[in-house]
N, C-alpha and C positions, 0 to 999 in steps of 0.2 A: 578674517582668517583666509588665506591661501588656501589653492585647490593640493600645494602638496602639503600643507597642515591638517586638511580635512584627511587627507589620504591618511597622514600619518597617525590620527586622532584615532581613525576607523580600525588600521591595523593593529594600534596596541591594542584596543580595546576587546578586539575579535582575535581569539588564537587561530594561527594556523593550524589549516585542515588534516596537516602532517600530526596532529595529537587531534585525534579524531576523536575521544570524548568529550577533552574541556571542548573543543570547537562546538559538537551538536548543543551542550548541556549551554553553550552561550547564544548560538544561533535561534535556539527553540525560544529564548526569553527574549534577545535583543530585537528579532525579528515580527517579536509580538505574536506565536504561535501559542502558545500557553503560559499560562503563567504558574510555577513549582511552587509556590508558596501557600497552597492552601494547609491546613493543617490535620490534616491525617495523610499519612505516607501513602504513596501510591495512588492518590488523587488529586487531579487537576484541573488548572479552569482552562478555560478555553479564552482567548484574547476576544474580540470583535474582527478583528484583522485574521487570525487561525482561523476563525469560524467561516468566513467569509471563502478560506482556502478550502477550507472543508466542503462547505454547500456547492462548489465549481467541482471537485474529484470527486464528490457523491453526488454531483447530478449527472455524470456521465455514465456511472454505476446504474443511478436509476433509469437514464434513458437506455440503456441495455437490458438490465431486468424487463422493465417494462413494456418491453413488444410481446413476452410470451407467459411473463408472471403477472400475478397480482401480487399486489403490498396490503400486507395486514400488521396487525397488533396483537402479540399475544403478553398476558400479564408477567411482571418481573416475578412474581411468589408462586414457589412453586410447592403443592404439600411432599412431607415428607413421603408420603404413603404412594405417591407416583414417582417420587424419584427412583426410590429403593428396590423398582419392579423389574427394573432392566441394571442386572448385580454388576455386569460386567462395566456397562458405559458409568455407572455410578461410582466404581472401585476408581477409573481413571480421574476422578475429581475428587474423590474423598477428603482429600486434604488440602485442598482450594475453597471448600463449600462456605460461604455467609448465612449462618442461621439465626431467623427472627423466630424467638421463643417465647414472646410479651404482645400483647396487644393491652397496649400501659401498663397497669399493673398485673395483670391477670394472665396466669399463665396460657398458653394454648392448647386446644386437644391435642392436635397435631404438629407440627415445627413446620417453618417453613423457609423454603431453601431461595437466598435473592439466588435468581439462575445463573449459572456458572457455563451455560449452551442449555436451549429451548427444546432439544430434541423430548424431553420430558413432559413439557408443557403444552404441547404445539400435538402429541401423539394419540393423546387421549380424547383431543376434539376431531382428530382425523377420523375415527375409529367412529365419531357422529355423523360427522360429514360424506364420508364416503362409505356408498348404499351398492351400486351398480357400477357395471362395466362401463354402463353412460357416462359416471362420475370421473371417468376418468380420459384423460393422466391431469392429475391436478396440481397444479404450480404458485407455489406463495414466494412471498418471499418479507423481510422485515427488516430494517434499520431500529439499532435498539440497542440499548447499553444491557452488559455482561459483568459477571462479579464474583474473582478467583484472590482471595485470598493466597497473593504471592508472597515466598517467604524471602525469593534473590532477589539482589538489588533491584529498585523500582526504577525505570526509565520514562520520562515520557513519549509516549506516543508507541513505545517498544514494549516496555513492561511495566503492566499497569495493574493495580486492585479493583477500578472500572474502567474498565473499556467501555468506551463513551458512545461508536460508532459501532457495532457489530452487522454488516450486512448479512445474514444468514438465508438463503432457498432453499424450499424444503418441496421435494414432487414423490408423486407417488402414482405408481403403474403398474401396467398389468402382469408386466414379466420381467424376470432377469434381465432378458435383452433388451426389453425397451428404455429398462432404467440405466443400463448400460449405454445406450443410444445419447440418455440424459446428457448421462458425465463427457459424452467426447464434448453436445453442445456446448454443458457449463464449462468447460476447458479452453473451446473457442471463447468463449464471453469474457472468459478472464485476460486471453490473449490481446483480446481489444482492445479492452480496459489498461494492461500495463501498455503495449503501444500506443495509446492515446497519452500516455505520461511518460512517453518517450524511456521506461527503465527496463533494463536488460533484464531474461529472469531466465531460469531452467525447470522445465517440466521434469518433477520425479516422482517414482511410485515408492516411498515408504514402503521399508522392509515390515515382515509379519510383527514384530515385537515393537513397533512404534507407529502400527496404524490407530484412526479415531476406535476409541473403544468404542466394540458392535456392529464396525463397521465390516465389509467382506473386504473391502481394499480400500487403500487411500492415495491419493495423486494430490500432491502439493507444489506452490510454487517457488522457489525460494532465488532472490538476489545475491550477491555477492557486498557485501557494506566496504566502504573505503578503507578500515584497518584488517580486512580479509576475512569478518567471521560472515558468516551466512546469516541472512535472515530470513522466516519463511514469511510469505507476504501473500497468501491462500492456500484453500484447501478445498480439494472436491471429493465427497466419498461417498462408494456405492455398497448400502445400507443392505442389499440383499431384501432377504424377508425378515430378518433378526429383529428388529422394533413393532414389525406385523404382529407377529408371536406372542411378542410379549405384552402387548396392546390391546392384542385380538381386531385388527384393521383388516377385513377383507370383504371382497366383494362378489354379486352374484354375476357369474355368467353366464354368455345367452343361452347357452343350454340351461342354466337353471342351480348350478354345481356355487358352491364357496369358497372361496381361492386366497390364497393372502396374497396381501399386494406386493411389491416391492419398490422400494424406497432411494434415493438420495438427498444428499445433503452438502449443503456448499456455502463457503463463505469469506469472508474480507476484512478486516479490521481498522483503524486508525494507521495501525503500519504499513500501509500504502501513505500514508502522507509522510510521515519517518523515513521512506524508501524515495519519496519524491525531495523531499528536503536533502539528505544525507549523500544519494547519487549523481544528484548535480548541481548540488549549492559550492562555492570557491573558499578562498580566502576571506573573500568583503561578504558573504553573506548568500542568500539565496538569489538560485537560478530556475524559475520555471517555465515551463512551456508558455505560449503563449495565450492559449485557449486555458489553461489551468492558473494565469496569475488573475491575484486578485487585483491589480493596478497592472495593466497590459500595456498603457501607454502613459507616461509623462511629457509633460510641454513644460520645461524651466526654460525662461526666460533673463537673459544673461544684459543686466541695464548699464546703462551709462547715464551719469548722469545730463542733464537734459535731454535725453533721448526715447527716455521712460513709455512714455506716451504711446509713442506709435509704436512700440518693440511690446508692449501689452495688448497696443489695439490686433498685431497682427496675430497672437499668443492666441487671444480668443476667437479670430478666426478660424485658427487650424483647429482648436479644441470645439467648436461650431462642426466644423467640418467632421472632424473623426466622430466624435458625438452621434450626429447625423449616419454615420456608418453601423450603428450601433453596439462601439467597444466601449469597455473599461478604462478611462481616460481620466486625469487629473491637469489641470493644471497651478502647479505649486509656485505661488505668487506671495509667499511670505518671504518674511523682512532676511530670512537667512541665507550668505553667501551661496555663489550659483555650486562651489566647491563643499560644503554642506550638504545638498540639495541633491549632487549627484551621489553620493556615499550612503546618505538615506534612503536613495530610491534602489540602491544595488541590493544594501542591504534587505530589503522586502522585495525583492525578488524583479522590479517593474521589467514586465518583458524589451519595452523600446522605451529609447528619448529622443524626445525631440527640442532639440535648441535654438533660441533664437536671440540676435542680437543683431547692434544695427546696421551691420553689414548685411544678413536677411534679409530685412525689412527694407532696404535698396534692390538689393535683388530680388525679392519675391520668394526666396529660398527658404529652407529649413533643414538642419544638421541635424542626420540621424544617427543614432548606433543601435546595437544589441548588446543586451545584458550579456550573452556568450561570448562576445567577442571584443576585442579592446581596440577599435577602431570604427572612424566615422566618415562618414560623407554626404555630398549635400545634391538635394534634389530641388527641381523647381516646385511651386505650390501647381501645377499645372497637372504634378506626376503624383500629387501626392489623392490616390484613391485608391479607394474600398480594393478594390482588385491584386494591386499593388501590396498593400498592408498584408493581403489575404496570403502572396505569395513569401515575402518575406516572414510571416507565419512560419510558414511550411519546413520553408528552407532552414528556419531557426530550427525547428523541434527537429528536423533530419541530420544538424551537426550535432545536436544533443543526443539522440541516438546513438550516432556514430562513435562521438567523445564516450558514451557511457559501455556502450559495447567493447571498445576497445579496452579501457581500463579492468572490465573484467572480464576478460579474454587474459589480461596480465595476469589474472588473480588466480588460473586453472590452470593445473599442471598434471598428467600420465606421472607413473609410477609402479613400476613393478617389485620395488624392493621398499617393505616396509623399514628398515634403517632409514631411506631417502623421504618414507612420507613422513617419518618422527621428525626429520631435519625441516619439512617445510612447512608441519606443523603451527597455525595459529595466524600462518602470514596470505592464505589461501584456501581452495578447495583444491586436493588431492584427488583423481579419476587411477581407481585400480579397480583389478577383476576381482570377484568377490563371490563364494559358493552363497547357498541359501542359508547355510546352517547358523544356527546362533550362536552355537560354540564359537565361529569363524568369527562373526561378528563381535561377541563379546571379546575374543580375541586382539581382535584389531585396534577395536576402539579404547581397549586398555593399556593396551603399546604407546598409541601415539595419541591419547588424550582427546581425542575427539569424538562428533558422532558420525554412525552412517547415516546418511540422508535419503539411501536408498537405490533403486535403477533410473537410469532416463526412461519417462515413458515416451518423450519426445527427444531422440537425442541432436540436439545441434549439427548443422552440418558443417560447421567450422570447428569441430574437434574430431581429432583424426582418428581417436585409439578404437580400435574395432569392438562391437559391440561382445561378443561372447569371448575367452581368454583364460586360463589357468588361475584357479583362483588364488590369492597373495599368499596366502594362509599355509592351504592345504595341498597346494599346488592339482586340486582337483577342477570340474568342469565349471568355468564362472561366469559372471556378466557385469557388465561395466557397472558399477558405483560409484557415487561423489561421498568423499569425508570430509568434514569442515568443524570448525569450533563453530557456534552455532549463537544464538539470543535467545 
């Protein structure tokens, strides 16, 4: 097979990204991210190759948690009789809940609920655990599968019946302010986090009618997806004293007095991997960073024949060498075309390749490219170290940036006249001014089919339209909002 037969073999097979469902719904399987075939809807397996994606974007998650959390386990059964305690956060899942009613044949006292979110489960041992003002501010946090009974279409990685990865932090403090204090940190952490995976996102604070139930506010993060609907890809919310209350969680202070604590909660899902896939994978398949591919580097080896020899011997030098640097490195020395070989390795994502053939192996050289970019050039073996590697890194994950910013930057647009946001409806996020009212809101989002997402709590400094403004509506006093079709 020819390198343009591989080529062409790869594109029919992979839809262009211009039909951004068949694309994901082929990417996710050909790519070996999970596999859609198990048989109850809305659950999936995870490949070896996915899982693999997963344990590199969740161990950066954990090395962030982990400077000022601990990581625990709380059980997935949750009794009926402590869900139902806090009416309000319970009303927002009622109709998502999985309930085990049998322990085999035998019915239970109680039901019990697989957890739909642990604020339930996690509250009641709080309310043990924390004694004194000593006790505090106490910081967990937990990777752990979640379970909502979805009624719209099931996605993988997007919308799911388990959610497989759930990272959820859960702290708890002395005061309003300090739990306040919490949320800007968890809000840095997340920031980290999406710039460590190089994806653009917008910090916004959810309006009153679509904060977490229980919550006093909520601050989410949400991306921009390639056919324009938003998806949200975190959430941080400050709990107040509301689940204190209802729990009976507080603590003595030094004067002697009993105080409820106050609370936050925050978390991450598998759709940070849907948001890494889907923002910067192409035509041929995935694109990721270089620190988050699970094969960072490839060495195919391009033979002639009687030349084989030394074009292998030098293959495993360089694979010696990077090895010794301590990256993720392959080198693919099966029987299939070097045009094959490259198509495979686009399509999963490998950050770099490195080529070699016997013109190399006279000069001592090796042809490199990036996955992001569709050109190559050759270094000596002299050039080729850790340092070097470390920079072309960088500079990869900073044109993926760039590329990913810019495309949704394409995707936001101002508007002052709701006719003009009906028209751009479904192809972007819409930024218009917007009272508090929910009349306004329910208003708006009925016109032009979408939802509000809310205020910037962090508003970008690459959008122009001034933060406070007449609102669309009512033409009363307003504040910048994004409306978007949404996941």
């Amino acid at each position: 097979m020819s390198v343009q037969e591989a080529k062409s073999e790869r594109l029919e097979s992979l839809p262009s990204k211009e039909n951004f469902s068949e694309w994901y719904h082929e990417v996710i399987q050909q790519a070996e991210i999970m596999d859609i075939r198990y048989p109850v809807k809305g659950l999936y397996v995870w490949y070896p190759f996915g899982f693999r994606l997963r344990q590199l974007v969740y161990g950066k998650l954990r090395e962030i948690m982990d400077r000022d959390h601990n990581e625990v386990y709380f059980p997935a059964l949750i009794p009926e009789t402590e869900l139902e305690k806090e009416g309000e956060h319970i009303k927002g899942f009622e109709n998502e809940v999985y309930w085990v009613t049998h322990g085999g044949l035998t019915p239970l006292d109680v039901k019990l609920a697989l957890r739909p979110t642990s604020e339930t489960a996690i509250y009641p041992m709080f309310k043990l655990w924390v004694r004194s003002h000593a006790d505090l501010p106490l910081k967990v946090y937990q990777i752990v599968n979640t379970f909502r009974y979805e009624t719209k279409h099931t996605r993988a990685l997007i919308r799911l019946r388990e959610i497989t990865s759930f990272k959820e932090a859960h702290t708890v403090h002395a005061t309003f302010e300090e739990a306040e204090k919490q949320v800007r940190t968890a809000i840095g952490y997340y920031k980290e986090f999406y710039d460590f995976l190089a994806i653009p996102y917008l910090i916004i604070r959810r309006p009153e009618w679509d904060k977490f139930p229980g919550a006093a506010y909520t601050v989410a993060f949400d991306t921009v997806m390639p056919d324009g609907r938003t998806m949200q890809i975190g959430t941080v919310h400050h709990l107040a004293n509301n689940f204190a209350r209802t729990f009976d969680i507080t603590y003595e202070t030094a004067n002697g007095e009993h105080e409820f604590v106050h609370q936050t909660c925050y978390g991450i899902s598998e759709r940070c991997i849907a948001a890494l896939i889907s923002i910067h994978g192409d035509d041929l398949g995935l694109v990721l960073p270089f620190e988050a591919s699970p094969v960072q580097i490839v060495i195919i080896p391009v033979l002639y024949k009687g030349r084989e020899g030394e074009v292998l011997e030098l293959c495993k030098r360089i694979l010696g060498r990077v090895k010794g640097f301590g990256y993720r490195v392959i080198l693919d020395d099966s029987d299939e075309r070097p045009g094959a070989k490259y198509y495979k390795w686009e399509l999963k994502g490998a950050a770099m390749r490195m080529e070699v053939g016997p013109r190399e192996v006279a000069e001592n050289t090796v042809v490199v490219s990036f996955r992001d970019e569709r050109k190559k050039f050759k270094i000596s073996m002299k050039e080729l170290t850790k340092e070097k590697i470390e920079e072309w890194a960088a500079e990869m994950k900073e044109r993926m940036r760039r590329a990913a910013l810019n495309r949704m930057r394409e995707k936001i647009r101002y508007f002052d006249s709701v006719t003009e946001v009906k028209k751009w409806a479904g192809r972007g996020v819409a930024l218009v001014h917007l009272c508090s009212s929910t009349e306004c809101g329910d208003t708006l989002e009925e016109e032009v089919g979408g939802s509000i997402l809310g205020r910037f709590e962090e508003k970008p400094g690459w959008i122009d339209a001034d933060v406070d403004g007449g609102c669309i509506v009512c033409g009363g006093k307003g504040y910048l909002n994004a409306i978007a079709r949404t996941y």
